[in-house]
C-alpha positions as CSV (number, residue, x, y, z in Angstrom):
1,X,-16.5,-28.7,21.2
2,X,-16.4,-24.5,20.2
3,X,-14.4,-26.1,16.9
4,X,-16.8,-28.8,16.2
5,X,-20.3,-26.8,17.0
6,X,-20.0,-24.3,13.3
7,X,-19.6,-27.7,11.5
8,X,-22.4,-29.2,13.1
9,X,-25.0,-26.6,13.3
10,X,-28.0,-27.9,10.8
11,X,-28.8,-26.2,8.0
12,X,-31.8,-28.1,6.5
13,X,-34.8,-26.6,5.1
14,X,-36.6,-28.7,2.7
15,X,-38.3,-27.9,0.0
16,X,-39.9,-24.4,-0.2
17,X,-42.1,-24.7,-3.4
18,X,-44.9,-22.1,-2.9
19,X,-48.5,-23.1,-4.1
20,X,-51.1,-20.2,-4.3
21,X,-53.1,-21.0,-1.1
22,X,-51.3,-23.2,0.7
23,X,-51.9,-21.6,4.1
24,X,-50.3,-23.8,6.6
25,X,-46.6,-22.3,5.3
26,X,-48.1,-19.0,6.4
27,X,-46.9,-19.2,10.3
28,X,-43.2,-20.2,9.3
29,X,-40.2,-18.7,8.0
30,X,-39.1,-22.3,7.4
31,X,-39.9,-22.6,3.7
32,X,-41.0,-18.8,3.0
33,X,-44.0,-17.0,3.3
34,X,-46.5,-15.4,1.0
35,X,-48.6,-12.3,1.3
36,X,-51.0,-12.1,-1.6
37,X,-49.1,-12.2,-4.5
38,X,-46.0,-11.9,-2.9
39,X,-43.4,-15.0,-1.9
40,X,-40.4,-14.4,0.6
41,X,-37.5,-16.2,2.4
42,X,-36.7,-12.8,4.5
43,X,-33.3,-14.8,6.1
44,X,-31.5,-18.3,5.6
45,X,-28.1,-19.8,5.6
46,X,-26.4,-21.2,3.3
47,X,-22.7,-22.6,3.5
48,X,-21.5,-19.1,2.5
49,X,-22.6,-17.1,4.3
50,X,-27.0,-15.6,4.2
51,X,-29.4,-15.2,1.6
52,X,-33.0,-13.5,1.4
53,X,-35.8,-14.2,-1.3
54,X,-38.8,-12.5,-2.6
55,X,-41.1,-12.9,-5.7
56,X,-43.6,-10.9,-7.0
57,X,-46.1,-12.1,-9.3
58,X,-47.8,-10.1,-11.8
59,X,-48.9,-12.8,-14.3
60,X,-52.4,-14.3,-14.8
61,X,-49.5,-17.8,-13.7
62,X,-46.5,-16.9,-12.1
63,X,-43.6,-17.6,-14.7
64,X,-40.6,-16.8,-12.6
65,X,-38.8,-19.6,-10.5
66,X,-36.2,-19.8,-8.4
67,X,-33.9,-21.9,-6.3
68,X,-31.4,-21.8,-3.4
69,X,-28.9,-25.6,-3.2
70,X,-26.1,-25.2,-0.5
71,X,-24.2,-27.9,0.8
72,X,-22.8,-31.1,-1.5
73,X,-22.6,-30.1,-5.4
74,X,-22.3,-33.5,-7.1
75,X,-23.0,-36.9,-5.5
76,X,-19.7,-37.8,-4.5
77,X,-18.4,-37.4,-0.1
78,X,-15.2,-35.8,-2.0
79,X,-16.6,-32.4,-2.7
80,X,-17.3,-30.4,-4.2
81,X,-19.1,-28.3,-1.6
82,X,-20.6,-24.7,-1.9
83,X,-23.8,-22.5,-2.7
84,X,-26.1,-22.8,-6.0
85,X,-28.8,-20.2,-6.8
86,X,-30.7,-20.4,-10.0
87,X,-33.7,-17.8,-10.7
88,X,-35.7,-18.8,-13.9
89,X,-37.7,-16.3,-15.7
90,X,-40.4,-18.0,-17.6
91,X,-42.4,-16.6,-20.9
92,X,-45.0,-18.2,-22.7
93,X,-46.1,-20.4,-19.8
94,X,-44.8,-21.7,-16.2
95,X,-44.7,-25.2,-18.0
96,X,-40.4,-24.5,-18.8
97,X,-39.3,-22.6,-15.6
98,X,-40.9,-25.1,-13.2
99,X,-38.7,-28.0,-15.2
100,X,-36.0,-26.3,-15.1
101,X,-36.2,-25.6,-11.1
102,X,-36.6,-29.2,-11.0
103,X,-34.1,-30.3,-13.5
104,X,-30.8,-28.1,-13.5
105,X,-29.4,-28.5,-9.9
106,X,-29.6,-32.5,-10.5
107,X,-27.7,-32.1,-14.0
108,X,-25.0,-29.8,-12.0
109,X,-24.5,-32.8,-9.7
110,X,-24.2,-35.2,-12.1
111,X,-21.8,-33.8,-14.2
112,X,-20.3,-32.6,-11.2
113,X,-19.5,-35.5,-10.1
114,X,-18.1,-37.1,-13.4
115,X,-15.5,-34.0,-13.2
116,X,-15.2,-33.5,-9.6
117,X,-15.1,-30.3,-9.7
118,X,-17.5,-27.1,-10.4
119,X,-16.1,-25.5,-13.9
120,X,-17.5,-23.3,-17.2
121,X,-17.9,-27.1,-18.8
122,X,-19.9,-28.7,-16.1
123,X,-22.1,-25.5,-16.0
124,X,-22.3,-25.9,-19.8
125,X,-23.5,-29.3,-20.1
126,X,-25.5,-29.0,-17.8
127,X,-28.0,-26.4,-19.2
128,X,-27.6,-28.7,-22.6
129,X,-29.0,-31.4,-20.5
130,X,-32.2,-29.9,-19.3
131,X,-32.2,-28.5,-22.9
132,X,-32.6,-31.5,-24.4
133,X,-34.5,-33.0,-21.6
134,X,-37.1,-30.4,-22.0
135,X,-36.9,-30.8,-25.7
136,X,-37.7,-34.1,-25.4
137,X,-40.7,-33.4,-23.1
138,X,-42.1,-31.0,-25.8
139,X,-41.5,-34.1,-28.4
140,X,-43.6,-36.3,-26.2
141,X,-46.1,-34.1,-25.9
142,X,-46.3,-32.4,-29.3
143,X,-49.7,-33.5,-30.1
144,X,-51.8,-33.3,-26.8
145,X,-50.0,-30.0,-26.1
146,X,-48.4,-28.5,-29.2
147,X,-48.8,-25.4,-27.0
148,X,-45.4,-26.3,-24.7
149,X,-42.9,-25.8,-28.0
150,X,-43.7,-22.0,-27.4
151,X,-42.9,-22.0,-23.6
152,X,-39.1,-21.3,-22.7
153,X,-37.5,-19.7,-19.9
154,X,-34.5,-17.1,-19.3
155,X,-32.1,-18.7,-17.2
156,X,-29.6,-17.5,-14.8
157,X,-27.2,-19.4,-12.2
158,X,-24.7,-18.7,-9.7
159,X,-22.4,-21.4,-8.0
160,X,-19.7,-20.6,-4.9
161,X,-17.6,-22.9,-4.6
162,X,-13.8,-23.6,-3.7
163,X,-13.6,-19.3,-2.8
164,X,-15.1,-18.4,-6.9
165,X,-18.2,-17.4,-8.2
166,X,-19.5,-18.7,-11.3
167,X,-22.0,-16.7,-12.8
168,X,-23.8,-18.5,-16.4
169,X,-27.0,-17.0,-18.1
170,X,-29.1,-17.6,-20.8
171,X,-31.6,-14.7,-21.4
172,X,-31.9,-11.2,-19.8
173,X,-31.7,-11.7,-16.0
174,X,-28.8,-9.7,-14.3
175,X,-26.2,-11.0,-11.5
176,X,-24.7,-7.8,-9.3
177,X,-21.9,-8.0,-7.0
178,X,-22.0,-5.4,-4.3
179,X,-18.4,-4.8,-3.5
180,X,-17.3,-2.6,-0.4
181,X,-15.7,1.1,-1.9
182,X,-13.8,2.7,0.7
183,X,-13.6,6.3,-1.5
184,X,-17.4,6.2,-1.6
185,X,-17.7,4.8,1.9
186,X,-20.6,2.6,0.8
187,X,-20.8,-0.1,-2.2
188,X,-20.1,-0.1,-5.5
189,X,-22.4,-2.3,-8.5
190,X,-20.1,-4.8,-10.9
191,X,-22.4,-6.7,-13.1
192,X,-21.2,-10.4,-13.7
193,X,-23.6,-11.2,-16.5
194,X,-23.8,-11.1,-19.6
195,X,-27.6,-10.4,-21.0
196,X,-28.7,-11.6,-24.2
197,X,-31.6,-9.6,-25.6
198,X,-32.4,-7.8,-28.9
199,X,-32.5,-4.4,-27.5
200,X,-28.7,-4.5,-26.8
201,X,-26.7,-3.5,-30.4
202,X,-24.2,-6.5,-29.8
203,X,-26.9,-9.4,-29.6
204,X,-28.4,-7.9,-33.0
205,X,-24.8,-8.0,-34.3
206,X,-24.2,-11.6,-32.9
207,X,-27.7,-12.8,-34.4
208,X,-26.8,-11.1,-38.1
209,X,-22.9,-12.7,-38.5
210,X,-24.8,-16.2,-37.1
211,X,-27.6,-15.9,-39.5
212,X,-26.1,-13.6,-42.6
213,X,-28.6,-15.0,-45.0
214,X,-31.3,-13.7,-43.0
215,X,-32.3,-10.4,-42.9
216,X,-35.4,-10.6,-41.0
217,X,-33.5,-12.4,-38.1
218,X,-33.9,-9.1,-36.1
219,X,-36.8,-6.5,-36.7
220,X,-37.7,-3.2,-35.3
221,X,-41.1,-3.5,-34.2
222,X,-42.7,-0.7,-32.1
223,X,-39.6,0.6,-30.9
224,X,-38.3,-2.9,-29.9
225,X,-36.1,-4.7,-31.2
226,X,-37.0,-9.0,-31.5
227,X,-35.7,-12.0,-32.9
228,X,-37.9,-12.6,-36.0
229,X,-40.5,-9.8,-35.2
230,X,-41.7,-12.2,-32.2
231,X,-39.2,-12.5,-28.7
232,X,-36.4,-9.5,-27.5
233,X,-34.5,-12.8,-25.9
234,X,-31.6,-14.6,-27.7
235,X,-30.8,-17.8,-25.4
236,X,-32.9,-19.7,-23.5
237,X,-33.9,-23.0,-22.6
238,X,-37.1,-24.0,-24.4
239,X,-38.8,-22.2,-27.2
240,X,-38.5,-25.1,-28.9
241,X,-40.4,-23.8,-31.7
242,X,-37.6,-21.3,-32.6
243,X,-34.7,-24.4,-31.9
244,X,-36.3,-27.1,-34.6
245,X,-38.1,-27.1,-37.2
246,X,-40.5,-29.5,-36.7
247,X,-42.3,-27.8,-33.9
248,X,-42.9,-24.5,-36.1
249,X,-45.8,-25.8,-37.6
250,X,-49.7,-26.8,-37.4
251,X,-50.9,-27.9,-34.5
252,X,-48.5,-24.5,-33.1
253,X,-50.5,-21.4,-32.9
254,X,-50.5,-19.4,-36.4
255,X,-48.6,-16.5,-34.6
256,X,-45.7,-18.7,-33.6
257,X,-45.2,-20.1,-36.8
258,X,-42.9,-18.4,-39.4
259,X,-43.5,-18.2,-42.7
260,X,-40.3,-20.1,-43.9
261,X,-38.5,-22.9,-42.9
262,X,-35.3,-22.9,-40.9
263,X,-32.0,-24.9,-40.9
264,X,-30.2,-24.1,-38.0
265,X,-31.8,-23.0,-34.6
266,X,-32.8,-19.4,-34.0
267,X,-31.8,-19.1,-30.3
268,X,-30.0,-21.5,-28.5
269,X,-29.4,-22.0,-24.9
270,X,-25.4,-21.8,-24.5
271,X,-25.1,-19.9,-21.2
272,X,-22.3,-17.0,-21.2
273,X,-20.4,-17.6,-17.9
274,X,-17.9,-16.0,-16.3
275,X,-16.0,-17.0,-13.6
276,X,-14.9,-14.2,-10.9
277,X,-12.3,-15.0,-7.6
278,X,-14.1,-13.1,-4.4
279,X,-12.0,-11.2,-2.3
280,X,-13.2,-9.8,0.7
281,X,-14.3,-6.8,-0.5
282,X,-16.7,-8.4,-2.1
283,X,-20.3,-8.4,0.2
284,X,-23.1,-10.2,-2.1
285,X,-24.3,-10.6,-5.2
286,X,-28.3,-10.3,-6.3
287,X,-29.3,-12.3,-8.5
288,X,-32.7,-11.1,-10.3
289,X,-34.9,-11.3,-13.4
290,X,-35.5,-8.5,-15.8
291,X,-38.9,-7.2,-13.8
292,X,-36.3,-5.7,-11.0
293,X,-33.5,-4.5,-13.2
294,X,-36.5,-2.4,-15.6
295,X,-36.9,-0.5,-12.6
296,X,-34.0,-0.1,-10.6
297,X,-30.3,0.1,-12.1
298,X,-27.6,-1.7,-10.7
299,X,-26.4,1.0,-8.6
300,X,-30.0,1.6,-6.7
301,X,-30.1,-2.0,-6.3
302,X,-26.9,-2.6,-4.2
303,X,-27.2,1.3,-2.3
304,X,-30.4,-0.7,-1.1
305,X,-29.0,-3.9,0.0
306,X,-26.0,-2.2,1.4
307,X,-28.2,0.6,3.9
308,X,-30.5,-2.3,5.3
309,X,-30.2,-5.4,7.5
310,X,-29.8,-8.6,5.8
311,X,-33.3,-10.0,6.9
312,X,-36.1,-8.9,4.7
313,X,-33.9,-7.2,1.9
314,X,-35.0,-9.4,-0.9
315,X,-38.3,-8.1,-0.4
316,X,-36.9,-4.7,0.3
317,X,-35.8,-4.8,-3.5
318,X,-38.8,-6.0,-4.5
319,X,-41.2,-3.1,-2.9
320,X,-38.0,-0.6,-3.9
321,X,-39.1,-1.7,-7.8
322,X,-42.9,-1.7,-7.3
323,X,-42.8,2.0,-5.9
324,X,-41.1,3.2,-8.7
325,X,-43.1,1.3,-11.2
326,X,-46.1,3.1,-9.4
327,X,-44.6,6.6,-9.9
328,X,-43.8,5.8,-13.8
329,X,-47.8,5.4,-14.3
330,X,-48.1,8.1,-11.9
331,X,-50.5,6.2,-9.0
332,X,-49.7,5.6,-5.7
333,X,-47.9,2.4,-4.5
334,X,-51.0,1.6,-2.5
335,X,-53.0,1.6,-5.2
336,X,-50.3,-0.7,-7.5
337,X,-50.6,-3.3,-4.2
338,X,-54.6,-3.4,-4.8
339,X,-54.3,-4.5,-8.8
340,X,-55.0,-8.3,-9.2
341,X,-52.5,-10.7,-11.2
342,X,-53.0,-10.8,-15.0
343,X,-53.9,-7.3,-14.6
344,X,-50.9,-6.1,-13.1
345,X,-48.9,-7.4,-16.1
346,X,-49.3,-3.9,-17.5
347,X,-48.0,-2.1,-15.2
348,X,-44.7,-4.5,-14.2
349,X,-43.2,-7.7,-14.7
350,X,-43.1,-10.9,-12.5
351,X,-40.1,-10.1,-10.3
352,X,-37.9,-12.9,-8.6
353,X,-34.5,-11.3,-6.1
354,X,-31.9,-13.5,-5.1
355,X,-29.7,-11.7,-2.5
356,X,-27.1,-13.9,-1.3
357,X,-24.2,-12.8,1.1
358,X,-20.8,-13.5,1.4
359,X,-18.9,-14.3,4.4
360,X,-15.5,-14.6,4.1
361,X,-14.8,-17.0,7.4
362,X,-17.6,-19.0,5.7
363,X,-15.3,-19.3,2.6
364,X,-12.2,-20.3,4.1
365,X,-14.6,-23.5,6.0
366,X,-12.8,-26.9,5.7
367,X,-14.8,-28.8,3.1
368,X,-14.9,-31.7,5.5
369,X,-17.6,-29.1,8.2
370,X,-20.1,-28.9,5.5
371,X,-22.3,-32.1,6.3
372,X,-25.8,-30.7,5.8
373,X,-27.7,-29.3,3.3
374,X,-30.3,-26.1,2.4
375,X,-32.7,-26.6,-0.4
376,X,-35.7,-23.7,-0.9
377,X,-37.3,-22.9,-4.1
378,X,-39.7,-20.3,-4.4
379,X,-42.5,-20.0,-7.2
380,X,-44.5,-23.4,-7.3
381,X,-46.7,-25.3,-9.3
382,X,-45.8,-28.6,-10.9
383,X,-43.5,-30.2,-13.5
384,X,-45.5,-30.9,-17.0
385,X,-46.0,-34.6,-17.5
């Protein structure tokens, strides 16, 4: 029986979509909490190893999404088995980040299962899929709400499975390993992603040898540099106005629309993944949308996972950024907490933390003990339709 109970133990958590107001979620851990405008799983399990969650929202809507899938990856009893974590920052709208938290784990499954395995080609078509799904979606909807080809979403996932980590993103969210450092006896950062934003000298020079005929495809604007004068993001799923044609025009807003015609899309949604073997040196990863990493580099980000307990560090993160976007406007982090949503746009960005740890007995688990399943999201709202 002591060799059957760690296969047994349940692990099922339902669905932890948050809705502003839903207070009977308040009492219970189960599905995360929220605190005004903040959202948090402080502890969960996943096959793994433990994760913690937090969201902050800052926008009139909240934009950011995110999800936590452990247990089968495809459909089939075979395998494969292991830990998916997607975090979805939204702009424009909630409308494309709240599809995609309900869309990409199911297109991971299914092609999944038609390769029986997790690789850099199921991961691929899979953010193609939604893609096109949402795509489609805007084309159904094109003249009731012209408004969803603007909407699009950054998107970042991370998959254990089979003792790697497969890291794919589309936009500017960041994945950090924490990784123990004997010579500094504490943690060292390794990014895994790769970020795809204007700002960055190498996305400019991607965009110019992609589009050489246009040289407007990046502009300077205020000190920032954006794709066509209008969005600092390369990749990401949605935006269909900047992917086809025939959503850049009237009924779109007039600031959306550019002045010429294009042939070929101006972002795209190919993730760049990379695929990394843990070791067990390697302690967690956080997973997190641009609103943390403006704040805190990825150094102060894993010193502060690694010097607290695993419960509650998600939001430790979160609170860690908040203070120190207080301090930039020079107020007090008491005062930042009393600012209303909408408002509090100017002063920081929605934030969404992943933090998911890595056990190394966990990783080394027969296939065959993993018979239940954890499913959380955090964010809320529902799917356009």
């Amino acid at each position: 029986m002591k060799m059957v109970k760690p296969c047994w133990k349940p692990l099922v958590e339902g669905d932890g979509s948050w809705r502003r107001g839903d207070g009977n979620r308040r009492g219970s851990d189960l599905n995360g909490k929220n605190d005004g405008l903040l959202w948090y799983k402080d502890l969960g399990h996943h096959v793994n190893g433990e994760f913690s969650m937090a969201m902050i929202q800052a926008n009139g809507l909240m934009e950011d999404q995110s999800q936590v899938e452990s247990g089968p990856l495809s459909s089939l009893d075979s395998g494969p088995y292991g830990t998916f974590v997607g975090v979805y920052d939204g702009h424009g709208g909630p409308e494309t980040s709240r599809y995609v938290n309900q869309s990409l784990f199911k297109n991971i499954k299914k092609f999944a299962s038609q390769h029986q395995e997790i690789s850099a080609t199921v991961i691929k078509k899979a953010f193609l899929e939604t893609e096109d799904e949402f795509i489609g979606l805007v084309r159904e909807e094109w003249v009731n709400k012209p408004q969803l080809a603007s909407v699009g979403t950054c998107c970042l996932v991370g998959i254990i499975c089979n003792g790697l980590l497969h890291i794919a993103n589309a936009g500017d969210s960041r994945a950090v390993l924490g990784r123990a450092d004997k010579a500094i006896r504490g943690v060292t950062a390794i990014q895994l992603s790769t970020e795809h934003n204007a700002n960055l000298e190498y996305i400019r020079d991607e965009l110019r040898s992609l589009h050489p005929d246009d040289p407007q495809i990046v502009v300077l604007k205020h000190k920032v540099w954006r794709v066509k004068g209008i969005i600092q993001i390369s990749r990401s799923i949605g935006d269909a106005y900047l992917k086809k044609s025939e959503f850049n025009k009237e009924p779109l807003l007039a600031k959306f629309r550019l002045s010429e015609p294009f042939s070929k899309p101006i972002l795209n949604a190919e993730p760049s993944i990379f695929t990394h073997k843990l070791n067990p040196k390697d302690q967690f990863v956080i997973l997190a949308s641009d609103g943390l990493w403006e704040q805190l580099s990825n150094q102060e980000a894993v010193d502060i996972v690694h010097s607290y307990p695993h419960q509650g560090v998600a939001k430790k993160l979160v609170k860690a950024a908040l203070r120190v976007a207080a301090k930039k406007r020079e107020m007090r982090y008491s005062d930042l907490k009393k600012i209303d949503r909408g408002v509090r746009r100017h002063f920081h960005d929605d934030i969404t933390v992943v933090v998911v740890f890595i056990d190394p007995s966990a990783m080394n688990r027969r296939a065959s003990c993993v018979s239940s399943t954890v499913s959380i999201r955090g964010g809320g709202g529902a799917v356009p339709s």
